[in-house]
Residue, then its C-alpha position, 0 to 999 in steps of 0.5 A: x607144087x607146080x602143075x608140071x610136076x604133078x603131072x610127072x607125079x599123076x603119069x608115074x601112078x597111071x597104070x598101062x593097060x593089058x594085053x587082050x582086055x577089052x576097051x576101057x578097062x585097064x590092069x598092069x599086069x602083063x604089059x610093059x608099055x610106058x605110063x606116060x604113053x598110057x596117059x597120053x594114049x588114053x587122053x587121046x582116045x577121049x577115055x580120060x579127061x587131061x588132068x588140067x581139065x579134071x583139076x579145073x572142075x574141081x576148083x569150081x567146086x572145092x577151091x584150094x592148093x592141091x597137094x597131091x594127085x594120083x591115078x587108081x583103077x577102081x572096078x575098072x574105072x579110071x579114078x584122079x585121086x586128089x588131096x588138096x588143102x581147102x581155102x578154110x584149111x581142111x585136107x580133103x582128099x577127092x576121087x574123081x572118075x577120069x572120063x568125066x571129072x564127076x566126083x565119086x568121094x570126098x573124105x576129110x583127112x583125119x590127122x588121127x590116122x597118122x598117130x599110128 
């Protein structure tokens, strides 16, 4: 998948902060502003990385082909949320907290989970 379109896919996902909350903290409820201004708005303030530099981090550290990204709030923390396939084959999924690209989570996928 081209970076282009995951950046649709990742500002599809992005949830658009609250009406009333405070700085930094984000729900969907009761707002109806745009996920991509959402983003962009965020990006801009310095609160998120742009997902070009969070996945450039990454690559650093666990080089491979991403195969899907998306944005989640945890706790009120901005989290990239990105499966990718290692260079040794393995489908890692890797949270990352937005601000900063730290990594929070690394899981293996277990292919047992989809025989459900």
């Amino acid at each position: 998948m081209k970076r282009c379109a995951l950046l649709i896919l990742i500002l599809t996902f992005l949830p658009p902060p609250a009406v009333g909350q405070r700085a930094g903290v984000y729900s969907v409820q009761g707002s109806s502003t745009p996920d991509f201004e959402f983003a962009r708005a965020a990006v801009e303030r310095g609160e998120i990385l742009p997902l070009a530099v969070a996945l450039k981090q990454l690559q650093e550290t666990h080089p491979g082909q991403v195969t899907e990204i998306e944005m989640d709030q945890e706790d009120g923390l901005l989290i990239y949320e990105v499966e990718l396939i290692t260079t040794d084959g393995r489908l890692i999924e890797v949270e990352m907290d937005a601000r900063t690209g730290t990594i929070i989570k690394l899981e293996e996928s277990d292919d047992e989970e989809d025989d459900d």
